[in-house]
C-alpha positions as CSV (number, residue, x, y, z in Angstrom):
1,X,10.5,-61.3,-19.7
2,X,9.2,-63.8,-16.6
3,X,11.7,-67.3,-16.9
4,X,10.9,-69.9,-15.0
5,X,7.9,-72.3,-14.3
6,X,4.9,-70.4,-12.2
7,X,1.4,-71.3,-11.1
8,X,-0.9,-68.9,-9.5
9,X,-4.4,-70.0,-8.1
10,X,-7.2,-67.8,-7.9
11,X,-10.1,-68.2,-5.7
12,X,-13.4,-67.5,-7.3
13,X,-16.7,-67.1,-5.4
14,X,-19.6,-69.1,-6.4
15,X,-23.1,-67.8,-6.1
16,X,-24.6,-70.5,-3.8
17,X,-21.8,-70.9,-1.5
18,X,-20.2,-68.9,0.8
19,X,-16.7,-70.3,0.3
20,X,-15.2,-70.0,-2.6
21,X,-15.1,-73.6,-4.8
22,X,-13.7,-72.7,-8.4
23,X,-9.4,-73.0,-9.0
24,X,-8.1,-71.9,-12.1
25,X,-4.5,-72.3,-12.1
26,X,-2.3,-70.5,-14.7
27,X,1.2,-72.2,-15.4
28,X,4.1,-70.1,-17.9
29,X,5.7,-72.5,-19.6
30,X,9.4,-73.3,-19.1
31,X,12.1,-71.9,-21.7
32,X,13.9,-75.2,-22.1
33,X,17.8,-74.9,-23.1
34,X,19.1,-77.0,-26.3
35,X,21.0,-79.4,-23.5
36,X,17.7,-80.2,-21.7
37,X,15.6,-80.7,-25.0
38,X,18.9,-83.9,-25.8
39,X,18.6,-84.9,-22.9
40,X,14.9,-85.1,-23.7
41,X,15.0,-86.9,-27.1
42,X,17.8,-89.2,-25.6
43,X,15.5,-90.5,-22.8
44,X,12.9,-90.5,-25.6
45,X,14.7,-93.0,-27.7
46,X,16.3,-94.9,-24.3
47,X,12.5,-95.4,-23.7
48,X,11.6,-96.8,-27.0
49,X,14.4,-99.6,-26.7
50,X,12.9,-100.2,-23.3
51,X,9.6,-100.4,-24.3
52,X,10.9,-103.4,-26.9
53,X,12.3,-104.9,-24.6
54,X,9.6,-105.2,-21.9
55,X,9.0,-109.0,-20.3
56,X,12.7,-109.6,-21.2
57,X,15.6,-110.3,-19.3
58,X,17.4,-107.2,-20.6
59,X,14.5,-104.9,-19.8
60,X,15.8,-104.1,-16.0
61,X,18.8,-103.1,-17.9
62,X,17.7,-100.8,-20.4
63,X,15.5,-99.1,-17.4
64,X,18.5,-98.3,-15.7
65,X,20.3,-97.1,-18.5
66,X,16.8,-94.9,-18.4
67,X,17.5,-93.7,-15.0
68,X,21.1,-92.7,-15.9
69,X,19.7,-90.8,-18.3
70,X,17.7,-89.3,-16.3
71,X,20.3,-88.3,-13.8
72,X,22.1,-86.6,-17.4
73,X,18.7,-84.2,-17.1
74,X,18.6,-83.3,-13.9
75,X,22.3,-82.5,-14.4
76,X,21.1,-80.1,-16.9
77,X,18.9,-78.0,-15.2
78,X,21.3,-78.1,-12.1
79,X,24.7,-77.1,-14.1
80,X,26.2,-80.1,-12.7
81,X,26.1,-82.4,-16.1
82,X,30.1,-82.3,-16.0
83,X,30.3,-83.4,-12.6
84,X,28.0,-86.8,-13.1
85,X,30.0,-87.8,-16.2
86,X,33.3,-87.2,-14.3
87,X,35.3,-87.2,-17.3
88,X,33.6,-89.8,-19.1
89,X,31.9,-90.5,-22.4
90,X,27.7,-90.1,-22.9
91,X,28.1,-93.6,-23.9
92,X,30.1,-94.7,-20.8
93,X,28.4,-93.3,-18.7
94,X,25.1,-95.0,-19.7
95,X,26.8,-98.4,-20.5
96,X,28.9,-98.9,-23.4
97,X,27.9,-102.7,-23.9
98,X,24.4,-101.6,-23.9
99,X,24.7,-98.2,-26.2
100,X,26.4,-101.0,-28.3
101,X,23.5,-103.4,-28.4
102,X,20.7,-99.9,-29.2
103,X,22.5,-98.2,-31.9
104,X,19.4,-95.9,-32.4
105,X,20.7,-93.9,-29.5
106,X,23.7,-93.2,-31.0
107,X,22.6,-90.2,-32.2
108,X,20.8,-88.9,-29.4
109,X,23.9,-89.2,-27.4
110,X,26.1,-87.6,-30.3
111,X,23.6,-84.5,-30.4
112,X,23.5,-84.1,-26.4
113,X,27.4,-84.3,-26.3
114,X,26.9,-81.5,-29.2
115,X,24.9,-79.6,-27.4
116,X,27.4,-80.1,-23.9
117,X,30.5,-79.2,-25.8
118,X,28.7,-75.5,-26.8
């Protein structure tokens, strides 16, 4: 079984030029683990609350909480999800005084803190 994320390009030679002109690039898709997919659906539903709140005041807020979330991905895909949190909460981490004012995400960050705690 290939993991990972490839891309291979073949050149194919066209009848009227000498060089060849056509790409066709074939890409395997990634095997994502549970972790990545919440942290996924959280930045999904951190979006959402931004998108609400675009042309507001809190909007710059809500897109940093974005970022942080963010950083929570990269975190997954690097092993170092422990080390960002340093030995806080999902919800601390990303602001509790915002998680607090977007209940939605409540759940996204008690399923990614499920899927951490595996």
């Amino acid at each position: 079984m290939i993991q990972g994320r490839f891309s291979k390009s073949f050149l194919l030679p066209c009848s009227s030029s000498p060089q060849p002109v056509i790409t066709i690039v074939i890409r395997m898709p990634k095997n994502k683990t549970k972790l990545e997919i919440a942290a996924g659906k959280l930045i999904l539903a951190i979006q959402k609350e931004w998108d609400k709140e675009l042309g507001d005041l809190t909007a710059k807020e809500c897109e940093e909480t974005m970022y942080r979330a963010h950083d929570l991905l990269q975190g997954t895909k690097t092993g170092t999800v422990i080390q960002i949190l340093n030995g806080r909460s999902v919800a601390d981490f990303l602001g509790v005084e915002w998680v607090k004012r977007h209940p939605k995400v409540l759940v996204y960050i008690s399923n990614f803190e499920s899927e951490l705690d595996v």
